[in-house]
N, C-alpha and C positions, 0 to 999 in steps of 0.2 A: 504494500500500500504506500501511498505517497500523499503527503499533505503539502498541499500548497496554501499559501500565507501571503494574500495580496498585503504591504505594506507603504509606508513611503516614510525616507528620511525622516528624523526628528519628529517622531511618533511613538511618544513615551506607551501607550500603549499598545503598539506595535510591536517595542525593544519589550515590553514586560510578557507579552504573549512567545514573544519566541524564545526568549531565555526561560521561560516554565517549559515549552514542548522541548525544548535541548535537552533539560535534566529529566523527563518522561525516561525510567531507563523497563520497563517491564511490557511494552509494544515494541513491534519493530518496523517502524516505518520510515519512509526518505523523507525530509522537512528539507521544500523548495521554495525560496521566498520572493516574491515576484513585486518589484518595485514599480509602484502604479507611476511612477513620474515618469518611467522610458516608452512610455506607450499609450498614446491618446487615449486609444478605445478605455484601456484601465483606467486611465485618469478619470475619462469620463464617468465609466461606470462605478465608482471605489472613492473616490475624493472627500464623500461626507459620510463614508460608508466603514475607512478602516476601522482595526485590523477587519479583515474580510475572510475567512479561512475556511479552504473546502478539502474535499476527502476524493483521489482520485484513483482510478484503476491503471493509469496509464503504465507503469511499470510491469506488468503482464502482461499489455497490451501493446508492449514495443513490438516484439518479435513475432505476435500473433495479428491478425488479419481481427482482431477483434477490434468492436467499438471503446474510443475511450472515452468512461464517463467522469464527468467531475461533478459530486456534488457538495451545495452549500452546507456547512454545517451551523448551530448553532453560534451565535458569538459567547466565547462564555465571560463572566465577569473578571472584570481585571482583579477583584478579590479572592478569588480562584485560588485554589492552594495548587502544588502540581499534582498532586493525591486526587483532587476533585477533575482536574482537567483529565486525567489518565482515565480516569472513572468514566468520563462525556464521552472519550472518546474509543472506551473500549466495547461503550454501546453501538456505537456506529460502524464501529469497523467489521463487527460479529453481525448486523443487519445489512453493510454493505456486502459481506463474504454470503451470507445468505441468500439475500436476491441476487447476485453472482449466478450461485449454485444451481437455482430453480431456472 
């Protein structure tokens, strides 16, 4: 699995979201961070919106002929412990392996 993390510069809550999913050590997933300032369309779409953070398949879906899907996750509170965010998102990941599956 791979989590991507629309952000941008001097976005304290950005730097707090990604430094909690770094120390996540009991999932194992790739954490991509994609800087809404190098690209219009994110700008446009993400600007009032960061951090913005979704959950993708694409890393299965290099080598295979499969569709790659991203989807949005919850934002969680920047109060969040990394215990609570590991928690969010080990619900998502076992629901996205799921609908996978089926």
């Amino acid at each position: 699995m791979r989590l991507i993390l629309y952000s941008k510069p001097g976005c304290h809550l950005c730097e707090g979201l990604q430094e909690k999913l770094e120390q996540i050590q009991n999932l194992s997933f790739e954490l991509e961070i994609r800087d809404i300032t190098i690209r219009e369309d994110w700008y446009q779409a993400y600007q009032y919106e960061v951090p913005v953070l979704y959950l993708s398949n694409r890393q299965g879906a290099e080598d295979a002929k499969e569709e790659i899907i991203e989807e949005p996750l919850p934002r969680p509170s920047p109060r969040a412990t990394v215990q609570q965010l590991e928690q969010m998102l080990c619900k998502y990941i076992s629901k996205n392996k799921k609908n996978n599956a089926e």
